[in-house]
N, C-alpha and C positions, 0 to 999 in steps of 0.2 A: 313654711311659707314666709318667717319673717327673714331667711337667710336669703331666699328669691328675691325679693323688696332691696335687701340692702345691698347684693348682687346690681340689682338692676339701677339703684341710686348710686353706685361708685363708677358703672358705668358711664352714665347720663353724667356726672361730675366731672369725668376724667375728659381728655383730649381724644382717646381712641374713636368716643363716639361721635363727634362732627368729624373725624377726618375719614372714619368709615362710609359715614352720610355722603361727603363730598365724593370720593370713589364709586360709590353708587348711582349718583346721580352723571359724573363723566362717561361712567361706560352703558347707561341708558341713554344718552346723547349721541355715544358711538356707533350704541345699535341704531337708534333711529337714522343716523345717517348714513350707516350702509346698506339697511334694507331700502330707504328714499334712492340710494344710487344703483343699487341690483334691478329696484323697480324700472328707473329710468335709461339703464342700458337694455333689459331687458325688452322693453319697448322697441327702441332704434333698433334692436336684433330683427325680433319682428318685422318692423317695415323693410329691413333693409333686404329679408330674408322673401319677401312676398313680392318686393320689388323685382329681384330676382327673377323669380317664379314667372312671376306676369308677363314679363320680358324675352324668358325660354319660352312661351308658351306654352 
């Protein structure tokens, strides 16, 4: 247990761990904006696909 503790204190010390944090936080920002843009073309498919539709009758 106390080799987990000083493990996890040389971690928290070192640089690996905020430049890990940051890389995590970038590609949770990435995800978020490419599921916001799948949502949003997704959409315009839709309409554009019903517009279609409505117009072949």
């Amino acid at each position: 247990m106390n080799s987990l503790a000083l493990k996890l204190r040389r971690f928290l010390v070192s640089e690996d761990g905020p430049t890990a944090v940051e890389y995590a936080v970038m590609l949770a920002l990435i995800i978020i904006v490419c599921l916001a843009a799948i949502g949003t073309i997704g959409t315009n498919a839709n309409t554009t696909f019903t517009n279609v539709a409505a117009k072949l009758g």
